[in-house]
C-alpha positions as CSV (number, residue, x, y, z in Angstrom):
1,X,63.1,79.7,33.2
2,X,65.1,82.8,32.7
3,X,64.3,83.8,36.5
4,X,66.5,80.9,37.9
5,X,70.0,81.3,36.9
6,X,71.7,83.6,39.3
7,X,73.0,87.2,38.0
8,X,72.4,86.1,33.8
9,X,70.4,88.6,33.0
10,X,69.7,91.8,34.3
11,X,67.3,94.1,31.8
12,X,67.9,97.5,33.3
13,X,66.2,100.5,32.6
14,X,65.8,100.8,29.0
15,X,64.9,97.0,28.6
16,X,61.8,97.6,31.1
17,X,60.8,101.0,29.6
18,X,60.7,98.8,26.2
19,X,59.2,95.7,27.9
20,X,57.1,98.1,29.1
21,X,56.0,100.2,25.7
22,X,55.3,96.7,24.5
23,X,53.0,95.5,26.7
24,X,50.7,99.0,26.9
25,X,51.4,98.7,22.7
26,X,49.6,95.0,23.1
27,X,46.7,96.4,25.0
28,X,45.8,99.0,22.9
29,X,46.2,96.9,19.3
30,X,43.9,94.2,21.4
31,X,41.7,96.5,22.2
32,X,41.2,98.1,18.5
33,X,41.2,94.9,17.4
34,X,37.6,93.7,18.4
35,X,36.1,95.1,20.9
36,X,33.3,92.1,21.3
37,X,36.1,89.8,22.0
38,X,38.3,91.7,23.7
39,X,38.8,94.3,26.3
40,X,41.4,97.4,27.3
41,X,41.0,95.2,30.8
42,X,42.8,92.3,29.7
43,X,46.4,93.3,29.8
44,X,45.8,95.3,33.2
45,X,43.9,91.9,34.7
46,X,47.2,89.5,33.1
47,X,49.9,91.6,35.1
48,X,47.6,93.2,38.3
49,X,49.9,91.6,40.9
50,X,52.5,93.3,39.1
51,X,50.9,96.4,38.8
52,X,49.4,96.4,42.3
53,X,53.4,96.0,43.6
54,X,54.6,98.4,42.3
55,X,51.7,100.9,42.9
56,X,51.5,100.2,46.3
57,X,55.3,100.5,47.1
58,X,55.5,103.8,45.4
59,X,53.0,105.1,47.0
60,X,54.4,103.6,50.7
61,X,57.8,105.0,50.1
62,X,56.1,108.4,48.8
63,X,54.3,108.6,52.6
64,X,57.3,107.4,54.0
65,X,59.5,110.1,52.7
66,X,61.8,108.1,51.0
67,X,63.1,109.0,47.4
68,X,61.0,107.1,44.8
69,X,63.5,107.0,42.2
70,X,66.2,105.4,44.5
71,X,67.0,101.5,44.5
72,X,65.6,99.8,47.7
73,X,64.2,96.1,48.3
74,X,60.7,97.2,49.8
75,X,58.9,95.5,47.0
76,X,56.2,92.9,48.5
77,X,58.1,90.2,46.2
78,X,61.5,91.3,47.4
79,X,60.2,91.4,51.2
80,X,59.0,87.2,50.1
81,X,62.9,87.0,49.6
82,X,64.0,88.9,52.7
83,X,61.2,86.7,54.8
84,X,63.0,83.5,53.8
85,X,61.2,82.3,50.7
86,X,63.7,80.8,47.8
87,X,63.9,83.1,44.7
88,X,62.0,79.5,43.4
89,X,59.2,79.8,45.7
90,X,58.6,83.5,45.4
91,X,59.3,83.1,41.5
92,X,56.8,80.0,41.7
93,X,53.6,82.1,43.6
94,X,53.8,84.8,41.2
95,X,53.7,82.2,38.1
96,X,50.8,80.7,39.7
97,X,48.8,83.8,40.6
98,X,49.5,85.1,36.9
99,X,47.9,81.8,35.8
100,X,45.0,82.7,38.0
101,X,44.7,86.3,36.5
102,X,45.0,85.0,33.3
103,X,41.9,82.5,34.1
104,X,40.5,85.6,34.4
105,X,40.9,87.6,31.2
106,X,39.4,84.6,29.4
107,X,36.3,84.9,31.7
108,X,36.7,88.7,31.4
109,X,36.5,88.6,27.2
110,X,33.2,86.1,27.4
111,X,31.2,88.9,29.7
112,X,29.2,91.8,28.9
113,X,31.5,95.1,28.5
114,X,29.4,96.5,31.7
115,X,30.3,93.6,33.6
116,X,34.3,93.0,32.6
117,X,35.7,95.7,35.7
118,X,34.0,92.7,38.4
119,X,36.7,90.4,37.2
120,X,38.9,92.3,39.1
121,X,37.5,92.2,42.4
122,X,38.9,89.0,43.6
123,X,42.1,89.8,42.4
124,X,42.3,93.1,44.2
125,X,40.4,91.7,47.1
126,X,43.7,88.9,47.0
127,X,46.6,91.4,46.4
128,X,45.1,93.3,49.6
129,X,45.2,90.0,52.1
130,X,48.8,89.2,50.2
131,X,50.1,92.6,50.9
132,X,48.7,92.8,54.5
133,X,50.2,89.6,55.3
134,X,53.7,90.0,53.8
135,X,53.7,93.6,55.6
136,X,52.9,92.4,58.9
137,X,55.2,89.6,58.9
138,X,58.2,92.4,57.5
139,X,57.5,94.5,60.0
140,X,57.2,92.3,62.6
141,X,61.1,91.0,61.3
142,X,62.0,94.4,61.4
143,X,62.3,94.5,57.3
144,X,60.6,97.9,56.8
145,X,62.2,100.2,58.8
C-alpha cells in the first residue's frame, strides 16, 4: 500500500539503517529462539531478491568504477521502471516473488538443518535469469551506460 502514493514517504538513510538493525535483530532473536523450528536462513531466504539487488549492483558499479556511495538508478528494480514497467507492476513482481520466498522459509523450517541452504537454490538460480534478462534488455535500451 504504502508503495503507491507518489513522493509520501521517503525513509532516508537513518530509517533504512533502523529498518535495517531490525530485521538482522529478527533473525538473530529467531534463531536463538529454537533452533528445531527455526533457522538463521529464514530472514536471508524472506528478502533474497532484495539482498541479491543490491549485492549485485554494488558490486557492478564497484567494476565499473563508479562511486558506490553516490545516488544512481542502476538497481535491477529501478532499470523495471526505466524499461517501462509501472511503479505498480514492478511493485507487484517483487510482492509476488517475496511470497514465493516466503513459501520457502516455511519449507526451509520443516527440513533437516543440513538440508535448509538447498532452499535457496531456486531462488538464486531465479534472481540470476531475472537479472540477466533485465540487463540485457537495459543495455540493449542503452540504460546502463
Amino acid at each position: 500500500i504504502f508503495n503507491f502514493p507518489r513522493a509520501r514517504i521517503f525513509m532516508g538513510d537513518v530509517g533504512s539503517q533502523f529498518l535495517g538493525f531490525s530485521f538482522a535483530a529478527l533473525a538473530i532473536i529467531a534463531a536463538e529462539y529454537d533452533l528445531s523450528r527455526t533457522s538463521v536462513l529464514a530472514m536471508p531466504l524472506l528478502f533474497f531478491n532484495f539482498i541479491f539487488d543490491t549485492g549485485l549492483t554494488f558490486l557492478r558499479r564497484l567494476a565499473l568504477g563508479q562511486n558506490v556511495t553516490e545516488a544512481h538508478r542502476s538497481h535491477l528494480y529501478q532499470l523495471m521502471n526505466r524499461l517501462g514497467a509501472s511503479h505498480l507492476e514492478v511493485s507487484m513482481f517483487h510482492f509476488a516473488v517475496t511470497a514465493a520466498q516466503g513459501l520457502g522459509v516455511m519449507v526451509l523450517i520443516q527440513l533437516p538443518a543440513d538440508f535448509r541452504a538447498l532452499v535457496f537454490i531456486p531462488f538464486i538460480v531465479f534472481q540470476i535469469v531475472y537479472a540477466a534478462i533485465v540487463l540485457k534488455l537495459a543495455a540493449k535500451a542503452g540504460l546502463l551506460g
